[in-house]
C-alpha positions in Angstrom: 114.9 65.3 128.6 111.3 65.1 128.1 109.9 66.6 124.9 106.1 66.8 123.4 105.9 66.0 120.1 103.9 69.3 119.3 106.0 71.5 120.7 108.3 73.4 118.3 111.4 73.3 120.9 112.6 70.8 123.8 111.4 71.7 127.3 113.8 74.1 128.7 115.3 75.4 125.6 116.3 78.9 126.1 116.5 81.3 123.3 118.2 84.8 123.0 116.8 86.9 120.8 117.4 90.7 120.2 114.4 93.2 122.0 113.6 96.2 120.5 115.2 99.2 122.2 117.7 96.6 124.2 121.5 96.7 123.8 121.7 93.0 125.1 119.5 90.3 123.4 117.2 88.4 126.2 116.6 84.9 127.2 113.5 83.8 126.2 112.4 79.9 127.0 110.4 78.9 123.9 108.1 76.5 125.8 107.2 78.7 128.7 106.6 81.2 125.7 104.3 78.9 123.5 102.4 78.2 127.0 102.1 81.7 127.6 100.7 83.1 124.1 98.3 80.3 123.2 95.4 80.8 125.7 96.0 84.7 124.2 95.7 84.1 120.6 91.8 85.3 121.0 93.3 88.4 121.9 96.0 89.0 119.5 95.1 91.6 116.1 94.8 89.9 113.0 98.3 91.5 111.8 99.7 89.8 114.7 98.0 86.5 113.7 99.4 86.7 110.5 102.8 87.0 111.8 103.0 84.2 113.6 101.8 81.8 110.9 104.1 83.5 108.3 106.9 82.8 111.2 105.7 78.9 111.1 104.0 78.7 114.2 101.4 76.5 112.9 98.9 76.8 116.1 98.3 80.7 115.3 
């Protein structure tokens, strides 16, 4: 298994979490997810920014 040392989860870890408005928590894979939202940060509200970094993710 390959894993980046800044990366908060091994490549390929999947992750369910619950949805709002879903009965049945999702799948999410936390690196295809941290690839996804950081060329988006620009564009993310400032309450949203906030969130992250109170969540840990030390790139928001």
């Amino acid at each position: 298994m390959r894993t980046r040392v800044d990366r908060p989860a091994p490549r390929g870890h999947a992750q369910k979490i619950a949805a709002h408005g879903k009965e049945e928590p999702m799948t999410v894979k936390l690196d295809a997810w941290v690839s996804n939202t950081e060329p988006r940060r620009d564009r993310l509200t400032a309450d949203r920014l906030e969130s992250l970094r109170k969540s840990g993710i030390a790139r928001a």
